[in-house]
Backbone as CSV, one residue per row, in Angstrom:
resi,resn,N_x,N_y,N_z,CA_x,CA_y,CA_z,C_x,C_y,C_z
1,UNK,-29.241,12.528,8.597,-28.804,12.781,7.256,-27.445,13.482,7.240
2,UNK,-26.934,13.688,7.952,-25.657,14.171,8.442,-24.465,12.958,7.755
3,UNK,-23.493,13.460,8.025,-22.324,12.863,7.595,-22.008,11.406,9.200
4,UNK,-21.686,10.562,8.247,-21.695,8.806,9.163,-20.448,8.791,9.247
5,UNK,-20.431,7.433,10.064,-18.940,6.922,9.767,-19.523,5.670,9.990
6,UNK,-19.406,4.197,9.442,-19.962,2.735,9.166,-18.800,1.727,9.022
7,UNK,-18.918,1.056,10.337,-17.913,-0.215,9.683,-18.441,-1.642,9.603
8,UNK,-17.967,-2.162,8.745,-19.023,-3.806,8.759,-18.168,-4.962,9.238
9,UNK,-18.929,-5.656,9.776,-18.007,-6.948,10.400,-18.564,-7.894,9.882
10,UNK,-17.669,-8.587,8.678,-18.073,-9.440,8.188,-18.463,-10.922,8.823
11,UNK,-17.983,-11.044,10.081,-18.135,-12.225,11.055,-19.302,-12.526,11.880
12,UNK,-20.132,-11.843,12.179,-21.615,-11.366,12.258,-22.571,-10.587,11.573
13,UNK,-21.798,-10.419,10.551,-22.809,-9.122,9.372,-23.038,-8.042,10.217
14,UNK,-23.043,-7.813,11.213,-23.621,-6.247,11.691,-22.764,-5.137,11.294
15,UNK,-23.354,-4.229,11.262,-22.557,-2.484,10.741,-22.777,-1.583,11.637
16,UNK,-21.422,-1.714,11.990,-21.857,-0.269,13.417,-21.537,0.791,12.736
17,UNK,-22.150,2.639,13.212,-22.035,3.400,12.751,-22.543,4.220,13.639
18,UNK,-21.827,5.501,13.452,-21.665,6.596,14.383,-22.070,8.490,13.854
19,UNK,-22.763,8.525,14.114,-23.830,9.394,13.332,-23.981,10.951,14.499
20,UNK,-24.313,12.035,14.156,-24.363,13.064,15.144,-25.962,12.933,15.487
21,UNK,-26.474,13.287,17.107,-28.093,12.849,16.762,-28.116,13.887,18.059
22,UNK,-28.580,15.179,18.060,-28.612,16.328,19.101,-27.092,16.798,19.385
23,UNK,-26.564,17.428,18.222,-25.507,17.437,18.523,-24.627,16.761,19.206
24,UNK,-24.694,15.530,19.197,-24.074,14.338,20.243,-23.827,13.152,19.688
25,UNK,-22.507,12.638,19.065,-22.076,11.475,18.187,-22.943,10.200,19.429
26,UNK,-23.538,9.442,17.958,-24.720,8.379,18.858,-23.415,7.078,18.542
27,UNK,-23.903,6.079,18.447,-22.769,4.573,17.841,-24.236,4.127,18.059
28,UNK,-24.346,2.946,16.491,-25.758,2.300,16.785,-24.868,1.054,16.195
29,UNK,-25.437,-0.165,16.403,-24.990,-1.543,15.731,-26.292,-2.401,15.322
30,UNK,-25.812,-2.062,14.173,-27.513,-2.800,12.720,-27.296,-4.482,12.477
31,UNK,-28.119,-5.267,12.612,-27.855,-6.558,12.710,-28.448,-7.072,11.380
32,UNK,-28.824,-7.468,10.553,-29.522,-8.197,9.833,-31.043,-9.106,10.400
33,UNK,-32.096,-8.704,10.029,-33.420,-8.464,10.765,-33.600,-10.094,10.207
34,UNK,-33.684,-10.880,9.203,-34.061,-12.944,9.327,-32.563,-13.092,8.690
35,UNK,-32.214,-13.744,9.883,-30.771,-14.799,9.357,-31.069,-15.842,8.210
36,UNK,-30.395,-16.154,7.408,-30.344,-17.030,6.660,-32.164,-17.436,5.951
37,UNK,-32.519,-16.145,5.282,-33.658,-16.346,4.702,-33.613,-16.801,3.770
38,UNK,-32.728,-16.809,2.821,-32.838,-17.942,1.726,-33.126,-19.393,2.039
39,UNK,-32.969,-19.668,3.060,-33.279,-21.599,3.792,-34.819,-21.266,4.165
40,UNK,-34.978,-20.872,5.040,-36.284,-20.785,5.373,-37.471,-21.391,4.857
41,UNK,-37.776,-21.407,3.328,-38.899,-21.887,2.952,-38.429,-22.962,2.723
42,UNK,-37.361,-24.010,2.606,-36.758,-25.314,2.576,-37.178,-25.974,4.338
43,UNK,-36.971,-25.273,5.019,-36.990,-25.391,6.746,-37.998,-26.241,7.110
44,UNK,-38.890,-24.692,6.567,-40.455,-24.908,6.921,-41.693,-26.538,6.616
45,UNK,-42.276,-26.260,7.419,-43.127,-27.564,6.990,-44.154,-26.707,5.712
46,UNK,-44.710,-28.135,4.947,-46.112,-27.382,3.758,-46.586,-26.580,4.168
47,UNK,-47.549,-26.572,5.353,-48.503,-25.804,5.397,-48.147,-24.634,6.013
48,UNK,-46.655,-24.531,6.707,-46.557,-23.028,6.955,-45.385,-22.192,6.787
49,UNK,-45.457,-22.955,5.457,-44.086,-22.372,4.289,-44.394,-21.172,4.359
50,UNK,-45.329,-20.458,3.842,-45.891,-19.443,3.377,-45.607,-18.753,4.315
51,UNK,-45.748,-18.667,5.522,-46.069,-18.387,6.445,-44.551,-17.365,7.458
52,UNK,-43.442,-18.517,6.917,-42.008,-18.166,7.336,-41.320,-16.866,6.401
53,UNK,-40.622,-15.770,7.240,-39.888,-14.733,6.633,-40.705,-13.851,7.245
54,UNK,-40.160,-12.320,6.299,-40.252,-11.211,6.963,-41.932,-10.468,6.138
55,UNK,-42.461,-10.187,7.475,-43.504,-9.231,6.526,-43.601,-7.554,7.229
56,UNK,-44.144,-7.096,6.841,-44.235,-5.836,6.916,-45.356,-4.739,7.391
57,UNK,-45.554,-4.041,8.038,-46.630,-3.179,7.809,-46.732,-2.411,6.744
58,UNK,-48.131,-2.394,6.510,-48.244,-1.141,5.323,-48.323,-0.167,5.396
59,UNK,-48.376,0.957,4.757,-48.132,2.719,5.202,-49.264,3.043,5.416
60,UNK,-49.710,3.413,6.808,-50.810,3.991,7.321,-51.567,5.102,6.411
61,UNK,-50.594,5.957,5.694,-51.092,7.158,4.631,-50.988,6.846,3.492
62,UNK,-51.183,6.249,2.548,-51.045,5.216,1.334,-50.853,6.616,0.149
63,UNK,-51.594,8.025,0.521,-51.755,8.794,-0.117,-50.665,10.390,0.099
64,UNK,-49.787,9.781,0.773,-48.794,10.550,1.306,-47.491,9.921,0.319
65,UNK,-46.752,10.885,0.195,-45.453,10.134,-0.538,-44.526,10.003,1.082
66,UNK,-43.799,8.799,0.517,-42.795,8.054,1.409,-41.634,8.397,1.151
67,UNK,-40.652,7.700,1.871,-38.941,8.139,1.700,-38.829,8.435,0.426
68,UNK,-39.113,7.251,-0.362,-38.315,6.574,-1.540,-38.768,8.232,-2.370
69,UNK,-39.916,8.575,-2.540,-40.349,9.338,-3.158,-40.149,10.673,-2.959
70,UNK,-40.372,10.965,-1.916,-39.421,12.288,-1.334,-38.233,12.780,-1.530
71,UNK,-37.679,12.064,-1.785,-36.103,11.683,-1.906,-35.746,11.853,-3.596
72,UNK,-36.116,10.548,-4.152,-36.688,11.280,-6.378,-36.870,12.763,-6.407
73,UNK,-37.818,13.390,-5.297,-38.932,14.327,-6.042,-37.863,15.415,-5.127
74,UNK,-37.034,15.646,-3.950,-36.645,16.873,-3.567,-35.081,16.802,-2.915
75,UNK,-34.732,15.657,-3.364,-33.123,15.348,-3.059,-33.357,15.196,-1.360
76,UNK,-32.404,14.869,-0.923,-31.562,15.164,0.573,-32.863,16.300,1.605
77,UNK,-33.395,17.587,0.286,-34.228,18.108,1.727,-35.564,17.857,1.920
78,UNK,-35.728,17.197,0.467,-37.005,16.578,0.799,-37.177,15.253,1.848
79,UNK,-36.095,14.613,1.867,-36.118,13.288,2.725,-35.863,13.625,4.697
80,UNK,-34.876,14.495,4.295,-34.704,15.459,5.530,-35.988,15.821,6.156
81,UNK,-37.183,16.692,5.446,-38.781,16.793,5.655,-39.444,15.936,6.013
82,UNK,-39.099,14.780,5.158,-39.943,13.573,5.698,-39.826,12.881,6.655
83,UNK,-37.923,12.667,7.265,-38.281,12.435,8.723,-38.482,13.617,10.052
84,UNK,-38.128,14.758,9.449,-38.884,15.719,10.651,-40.509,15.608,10.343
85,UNK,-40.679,15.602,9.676,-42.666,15.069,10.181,-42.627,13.929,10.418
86,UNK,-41.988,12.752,10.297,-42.296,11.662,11.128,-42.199,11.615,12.269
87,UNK,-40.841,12.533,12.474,-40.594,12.607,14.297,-41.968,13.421,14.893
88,UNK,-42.476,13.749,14.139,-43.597,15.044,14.784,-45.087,13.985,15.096
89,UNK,-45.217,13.243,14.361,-46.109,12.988,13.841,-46.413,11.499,15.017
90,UNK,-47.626,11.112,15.639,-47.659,10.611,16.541,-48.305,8.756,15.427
91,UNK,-48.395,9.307,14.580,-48.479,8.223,13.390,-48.166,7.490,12.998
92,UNK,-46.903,8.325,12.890,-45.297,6.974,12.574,-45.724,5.853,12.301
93,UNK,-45.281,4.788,11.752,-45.712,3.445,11.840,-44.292,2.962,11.212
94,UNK,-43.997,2.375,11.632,-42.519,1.257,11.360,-42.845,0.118,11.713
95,UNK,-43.255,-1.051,11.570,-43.627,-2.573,11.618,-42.741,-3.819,10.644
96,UNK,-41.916,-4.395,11.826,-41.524,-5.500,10.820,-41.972,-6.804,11.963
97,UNK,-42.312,-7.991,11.247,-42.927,-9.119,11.618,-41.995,-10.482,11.253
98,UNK,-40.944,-10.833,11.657,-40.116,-11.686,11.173,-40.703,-12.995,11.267
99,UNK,-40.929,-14.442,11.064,-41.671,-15.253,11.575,-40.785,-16.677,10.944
100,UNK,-40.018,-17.306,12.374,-39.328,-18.133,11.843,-39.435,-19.855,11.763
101,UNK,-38.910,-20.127,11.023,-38.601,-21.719,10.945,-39.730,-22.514,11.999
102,UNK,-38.283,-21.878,13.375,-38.625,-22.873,14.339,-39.410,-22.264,15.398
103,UNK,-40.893,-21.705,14.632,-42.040,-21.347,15.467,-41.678,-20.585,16.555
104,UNK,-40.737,-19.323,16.216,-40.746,-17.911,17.061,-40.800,-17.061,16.339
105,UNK,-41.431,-16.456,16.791,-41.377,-15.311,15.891,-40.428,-13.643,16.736
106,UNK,-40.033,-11.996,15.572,-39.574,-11.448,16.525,-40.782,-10.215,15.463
107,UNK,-41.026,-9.153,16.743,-41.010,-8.158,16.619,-40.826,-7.038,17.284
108,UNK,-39.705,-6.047,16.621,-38.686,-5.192,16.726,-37.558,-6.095,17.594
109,UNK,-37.886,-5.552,19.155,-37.424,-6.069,20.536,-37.801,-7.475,20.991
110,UNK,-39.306,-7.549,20.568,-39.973,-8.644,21.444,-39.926,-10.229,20.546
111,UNK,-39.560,-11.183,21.073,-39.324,-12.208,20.797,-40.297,-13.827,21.573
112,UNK,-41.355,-13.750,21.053,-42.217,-14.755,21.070,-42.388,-16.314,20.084
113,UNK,-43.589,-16.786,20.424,-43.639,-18.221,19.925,-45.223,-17.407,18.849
114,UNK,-45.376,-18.649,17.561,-46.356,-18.651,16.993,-46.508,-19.703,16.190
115,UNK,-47.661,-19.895,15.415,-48.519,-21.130,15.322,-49.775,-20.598,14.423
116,UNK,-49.756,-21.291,13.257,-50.923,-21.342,12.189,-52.190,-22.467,12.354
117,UNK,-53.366,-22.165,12.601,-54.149,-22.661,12.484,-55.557,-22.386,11.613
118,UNK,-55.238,-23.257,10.467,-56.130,-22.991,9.450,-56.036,-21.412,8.768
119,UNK,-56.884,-20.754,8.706,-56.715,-19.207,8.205,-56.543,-18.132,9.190
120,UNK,-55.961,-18.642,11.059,-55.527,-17.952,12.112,-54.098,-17.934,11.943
121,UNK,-53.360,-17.297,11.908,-52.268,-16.983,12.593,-51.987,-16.438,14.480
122,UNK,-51.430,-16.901,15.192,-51.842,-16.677,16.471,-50.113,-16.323,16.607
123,UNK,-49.986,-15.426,17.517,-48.862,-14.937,18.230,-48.821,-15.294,19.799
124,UNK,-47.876,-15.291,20.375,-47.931,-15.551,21.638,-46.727,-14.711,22.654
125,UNK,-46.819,-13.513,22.681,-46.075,-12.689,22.929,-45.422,-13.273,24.570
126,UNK,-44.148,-13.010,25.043,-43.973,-13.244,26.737,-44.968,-12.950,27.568
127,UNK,-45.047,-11.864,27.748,-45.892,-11.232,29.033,-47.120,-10.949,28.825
128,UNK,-47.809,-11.003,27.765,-49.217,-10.722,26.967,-49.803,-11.248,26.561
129,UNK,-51.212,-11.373,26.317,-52.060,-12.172,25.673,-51.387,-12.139,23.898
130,UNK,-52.079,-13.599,23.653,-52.356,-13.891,22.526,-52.917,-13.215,21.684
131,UNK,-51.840,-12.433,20.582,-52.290,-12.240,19.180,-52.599,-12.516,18.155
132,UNK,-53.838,-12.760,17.628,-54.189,-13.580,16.682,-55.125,-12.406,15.185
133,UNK,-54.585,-13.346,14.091,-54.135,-12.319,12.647,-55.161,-13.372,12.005
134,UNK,-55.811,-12.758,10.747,-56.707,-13.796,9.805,-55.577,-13.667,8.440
135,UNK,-55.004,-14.812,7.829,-54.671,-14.759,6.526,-55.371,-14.503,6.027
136,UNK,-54.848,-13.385,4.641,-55.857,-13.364,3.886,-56.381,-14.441,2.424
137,UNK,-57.381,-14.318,1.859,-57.416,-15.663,0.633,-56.480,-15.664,-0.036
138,UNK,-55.545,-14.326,-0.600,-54.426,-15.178,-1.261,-53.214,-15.378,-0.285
139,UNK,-53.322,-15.414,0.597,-52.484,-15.119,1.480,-51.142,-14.364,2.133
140,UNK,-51.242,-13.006,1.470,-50.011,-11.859,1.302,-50.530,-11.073,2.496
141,UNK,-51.484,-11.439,3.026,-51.896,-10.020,4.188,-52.397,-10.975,5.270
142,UNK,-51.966,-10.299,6.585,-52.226,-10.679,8.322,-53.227,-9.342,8.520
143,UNK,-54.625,-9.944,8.766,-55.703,-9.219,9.154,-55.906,-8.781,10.397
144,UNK,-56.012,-7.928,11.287,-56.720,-7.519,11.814,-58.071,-6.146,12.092
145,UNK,-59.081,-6.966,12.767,-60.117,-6.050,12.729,-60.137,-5.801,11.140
146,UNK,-60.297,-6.717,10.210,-60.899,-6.709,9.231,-59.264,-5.504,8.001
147,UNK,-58.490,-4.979,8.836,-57.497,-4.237,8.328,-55.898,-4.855,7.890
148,UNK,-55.151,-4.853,6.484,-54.458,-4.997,6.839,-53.328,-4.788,7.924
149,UNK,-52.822,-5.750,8.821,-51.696,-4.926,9.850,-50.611,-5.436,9.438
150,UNK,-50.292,-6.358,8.703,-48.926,-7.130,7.912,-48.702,-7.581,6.788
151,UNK,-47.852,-7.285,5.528,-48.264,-7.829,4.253,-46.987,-7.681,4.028
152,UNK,-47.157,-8.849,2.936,-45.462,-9.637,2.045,-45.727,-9.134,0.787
153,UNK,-44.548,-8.377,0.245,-44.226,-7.928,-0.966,-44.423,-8.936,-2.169
C-alpha cells in the first residue's frame, strides 16, 4: 500500500511496477490472466461454451468482510489490516481457474489440458493426477467433495 511506480506496455498489455516490499524496491510484471476473452465463447464448441473463461474461487469466510469492504468501511487502514491478516493467516485463499478455447487450461503457474464430460469437468495437471470437478445444475459452480471450489460471477 505504499507509494508505486507502474508502467504499461501497450504491445503486450503487461504493467510492470515497482513497489517497496521489506524495505526493498521489488519490480513485478502483471500480464493479463485470459487473452482475448471476448472471442472465447465464439471459439468454443456448444457443449463447452459454458465451460471456457475465467472462474474463481469463493471466499472461504463468506462472513468476514473482504478488500472491497474494508476499504468503504476504514479507508487505506482498514485495507492495510486486511492484508496483514491475510499474510498471517494460513487460510488465504486466492484461486483463479482460467479454462481455454483450445482445451488447456491455467492455474496461477501451472498450465495443463482439460475436458468436459457430461456433468465432470476433469483437469489434467503435468506431473499429477487427474482433477476432476462436478458442474453444478445451473452450471456457475465446479464441485468438489460436494463444496463449491470454483464459481463464475
Amino acid at each position: 500500500m505504499n507509494s508505486l511506480v507502474a508502467d504499461y506496455n501497450e504491445n503486450d498489455g503487461s504493467l510492470t511496477l515497482t513497489c517497496i516490499v521489506d524495505n526493498k524496491p521489488k519490480t513485478y510484471t502483471l500480464y493479463a490472466y485470459t487473452s482475448g476473452d471476448d472471442q472465447l465463447a465464439v471459439l468454443a464448441a456448444d457443449a463447452e461454451r459454458s465451460m471456457v473463461g475465467l472462474w474463481n474461487a469463493p471466499e472461504p469466510f463468506p462472513e468476514k468482510l473482504d478488500a472491497k469492504w474494508r476499504y468503504k468501511i476504514g479507508g487505506l487502514e482498514g485495507l492495510q489490516q486486511f492484508f496483514k491478516e491475510a499474510m498471517q493467516s494460513d487460510a488465504a485463499q486466492f484461486g483463479l481457474l482460467d479454462l481455454r478455447s483450445d482445451k488447456t487450461y491455467r492455474m496461477h503457474a501451472e498450465i495443463g489440458r482439460w475436458q468436459r464430460s457430461g456433468s465432470t469437468l476433469q483437469l489434467f495437471p503435468p506431473d499429477s493426477p487427474e482433477i476432476d470437478f462436478t458442474i453444478s445444475a445451473n452450471g456457475r459452480d465446479l464441485l468438489s467433495h460436494g463444496k463449491a471450489a470454483y464459481t463464475r460471477g
